[in-house]
C-alpha positions in Angstrom: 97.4 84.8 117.3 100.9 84.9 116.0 102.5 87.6 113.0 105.5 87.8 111.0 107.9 89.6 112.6 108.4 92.3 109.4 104.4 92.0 109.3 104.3 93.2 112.7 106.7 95.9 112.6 104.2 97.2 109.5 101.2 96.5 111.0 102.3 98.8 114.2 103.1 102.1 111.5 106.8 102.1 112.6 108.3 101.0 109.1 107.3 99.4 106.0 107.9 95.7 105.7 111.1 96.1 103.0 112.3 98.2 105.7 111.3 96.0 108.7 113.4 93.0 106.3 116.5 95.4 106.2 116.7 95.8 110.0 115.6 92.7 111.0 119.2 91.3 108.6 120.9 94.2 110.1 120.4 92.5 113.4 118.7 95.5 115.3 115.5 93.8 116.1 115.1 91.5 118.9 112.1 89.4 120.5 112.5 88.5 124.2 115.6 89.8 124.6 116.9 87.4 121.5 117.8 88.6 118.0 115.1 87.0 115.5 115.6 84.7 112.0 113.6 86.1 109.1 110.6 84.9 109.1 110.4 84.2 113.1 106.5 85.1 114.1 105.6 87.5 116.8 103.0 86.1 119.7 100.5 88.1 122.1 103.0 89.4 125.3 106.1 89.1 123.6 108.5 92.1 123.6 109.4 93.7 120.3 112.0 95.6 120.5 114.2 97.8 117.7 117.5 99.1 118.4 116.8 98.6 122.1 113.5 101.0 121.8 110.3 98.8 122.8 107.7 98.9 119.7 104.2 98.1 121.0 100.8 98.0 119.2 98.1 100.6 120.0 95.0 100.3 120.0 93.6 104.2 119.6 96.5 105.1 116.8 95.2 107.2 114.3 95.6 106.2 110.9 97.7 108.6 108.4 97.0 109.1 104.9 98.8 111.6 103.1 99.3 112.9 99.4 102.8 114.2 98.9 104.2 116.4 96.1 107.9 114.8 96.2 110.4 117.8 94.7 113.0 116.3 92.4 116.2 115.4 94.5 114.1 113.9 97.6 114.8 110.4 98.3 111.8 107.7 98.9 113.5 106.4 101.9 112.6 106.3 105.9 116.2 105.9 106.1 117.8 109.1 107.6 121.1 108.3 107.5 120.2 109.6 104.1 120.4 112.9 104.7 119.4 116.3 104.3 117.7 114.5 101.4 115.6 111.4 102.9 111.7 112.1 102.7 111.0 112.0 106.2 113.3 114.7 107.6 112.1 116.8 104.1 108.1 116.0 105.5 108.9 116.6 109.0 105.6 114.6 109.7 105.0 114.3 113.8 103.9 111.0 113.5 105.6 108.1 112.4 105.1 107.8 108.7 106.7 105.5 105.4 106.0 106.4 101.9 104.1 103.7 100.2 106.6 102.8 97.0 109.1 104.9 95.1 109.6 107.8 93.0 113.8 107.8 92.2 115.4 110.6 93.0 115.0 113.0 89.6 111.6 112.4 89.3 108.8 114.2 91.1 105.0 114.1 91.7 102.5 112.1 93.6 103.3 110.0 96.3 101.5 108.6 99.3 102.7 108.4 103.4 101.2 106.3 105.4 101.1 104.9 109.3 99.0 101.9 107.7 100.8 98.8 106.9 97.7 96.9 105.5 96.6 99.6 102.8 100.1 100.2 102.2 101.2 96.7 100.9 97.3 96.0 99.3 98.6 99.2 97.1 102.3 97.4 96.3 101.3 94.2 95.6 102.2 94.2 91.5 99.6 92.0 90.4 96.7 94.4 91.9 97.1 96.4 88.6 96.6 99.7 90.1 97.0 102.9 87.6 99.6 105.4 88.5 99.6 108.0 85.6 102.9 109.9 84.8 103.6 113.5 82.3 107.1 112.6 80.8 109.3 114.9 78.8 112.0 113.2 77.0 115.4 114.7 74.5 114.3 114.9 71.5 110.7 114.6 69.5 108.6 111.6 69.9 106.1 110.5 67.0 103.5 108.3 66.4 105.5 104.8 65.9 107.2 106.0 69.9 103.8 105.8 71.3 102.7 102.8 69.6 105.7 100.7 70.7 106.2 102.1 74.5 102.0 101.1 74.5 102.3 97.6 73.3 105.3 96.9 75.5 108.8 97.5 75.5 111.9 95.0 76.4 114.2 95.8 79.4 114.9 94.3 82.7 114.5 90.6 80.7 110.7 91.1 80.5 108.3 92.7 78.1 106.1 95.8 80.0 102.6 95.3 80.1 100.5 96.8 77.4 99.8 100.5 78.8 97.9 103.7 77.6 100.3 106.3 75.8 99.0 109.6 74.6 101.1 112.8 72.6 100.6 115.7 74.7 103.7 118.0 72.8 106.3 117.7 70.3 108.4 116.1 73.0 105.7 115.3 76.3 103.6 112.7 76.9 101.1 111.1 79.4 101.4 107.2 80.5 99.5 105.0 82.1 101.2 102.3 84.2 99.9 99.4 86.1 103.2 97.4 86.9 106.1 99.2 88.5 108.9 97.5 87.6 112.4 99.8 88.7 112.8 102.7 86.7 110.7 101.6 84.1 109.6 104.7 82.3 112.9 105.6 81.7 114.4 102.3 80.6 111.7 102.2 78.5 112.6 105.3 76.9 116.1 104.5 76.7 115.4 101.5 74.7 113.7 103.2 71.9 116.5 105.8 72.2 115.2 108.6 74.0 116.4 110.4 77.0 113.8 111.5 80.0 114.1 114.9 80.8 111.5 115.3 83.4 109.0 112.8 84.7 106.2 113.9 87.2 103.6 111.2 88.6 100.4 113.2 88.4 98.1 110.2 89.7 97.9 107.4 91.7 94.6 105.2 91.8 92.1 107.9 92.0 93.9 110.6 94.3 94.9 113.0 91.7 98.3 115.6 92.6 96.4 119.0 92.8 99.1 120.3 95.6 101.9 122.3 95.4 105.5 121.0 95.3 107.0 120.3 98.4 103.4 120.3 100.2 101.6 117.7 101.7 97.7 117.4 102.6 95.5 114.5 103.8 93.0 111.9 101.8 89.6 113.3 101.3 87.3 111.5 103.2 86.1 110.6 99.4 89.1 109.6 98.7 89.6 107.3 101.0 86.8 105.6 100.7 86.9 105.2 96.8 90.7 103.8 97.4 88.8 101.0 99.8 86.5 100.6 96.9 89.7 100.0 94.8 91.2 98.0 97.3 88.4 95.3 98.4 89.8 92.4 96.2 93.1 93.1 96.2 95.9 91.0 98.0 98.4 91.7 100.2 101.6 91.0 99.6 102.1 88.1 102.1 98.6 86.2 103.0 
């Protein structure tokens, strides 16, 4: 049985595949000794090998599954030449971990780590429509024609967002309801309709809610995880 080279290096918990992609261009992966083409597949006794350390599969690995309150100012990245503010060094996790998508930089809230490269790009692939709720502050005071047009789609990035759930919670808050994630969307959003974000906070992914403090990390419930199975039986991954 042969895999994907970036497939592999996701499947084996040592990176996610965007990251596998980066290094694999950066030339610090090689197969047998030789330095791979994107693309090139992996077969049973061949030597993997990043940045001269030997990755292998293993058989008894646990699997990691963790809920993360990211602090505003922590970078989503497994890169730690991004330092002191990468998420990896901030986790200090003993196993090899990679956050499963983004929050940017000034944004904070619920995000998931993970050794499991199958779950982790089921969860990604866009087209799953998987809710990620967010609490969003913005400038100045929002009113009912502001949550009508950011729920029936809004214009940036040369697409129209998908139709969403928008709810007031204050003069200037409220709660959205997401199922694409395209790159900073909430607040391009907002700053099409004129409005500035002040804070943003992801307060749910899926059905793992954020009920830790920031900073602090726990494990999936074993409810949770199996409801996010539940969630995840038809979904695709991002490469078949």
């Amino acid at each position: 049985m042969t895999t994907r080279i970036n497939k592999y290096l996701s499947e084996v918990g040592y990176c996610s595949r965007r990251v596998a992609d980066r290094l694999i261009e950066e030339k610090k992966v090689t197969i047998n000794g030789k330095i791979p083409e994107m693309g090139t597949k992996v077969e049973e006794g061949d030597q993997v090998e990043v940045e001269g350390k030997r990755i292998e599969k293993s058989t008894n690995q646990k699997k990691i599954y963790l809920a993360f309150n990211k602090p505003v100012g922590i970078v989503c990245t497994t890169d730690r030449r991004v330092e002191p503010d990468n998420i990896i060094d901030f986790i200090k996790y003993p196993t090899r971990i990679f956050p499963i998508g983004r929050l940017d930089k000034p944004s904070e809230g619920l995000i998931f780590l993970t050794n499991d490269g199958d779950i982790l790009n089921k969860i990604l692939r866009a087209r799953n429509n998987h809710e990620k709720e967010y609490i969003v502050i913005v400038n100045r005071p929002i009113n009912r024609d502001f949550i009508q047009r950011m729920s029936n789609g809004v214009e940036i990035l040369d697409t129209l967002t998908k139709n969403c759930f928008v709810k007031q919670l204050g003069l200037k808050k409220f709660k959205i309801i997401l199922t694409q994630g395209l790159n900073r969307q909430i607040r391009r959003m907002c700053e099409s309709l004129g409005y500035r974000v002040k804070s943003l906070k992801r307060v749910r992914i899926m059905n793992i809610k954020l009920d830790i403090p920031t900073g602090k990390y726990r494990e999936f419930t074993k409810e949770e995880l199996l409801k996010l199975n539940v969630l995840l039986e038809n979904s695709s991954k991002i490469f078949d």
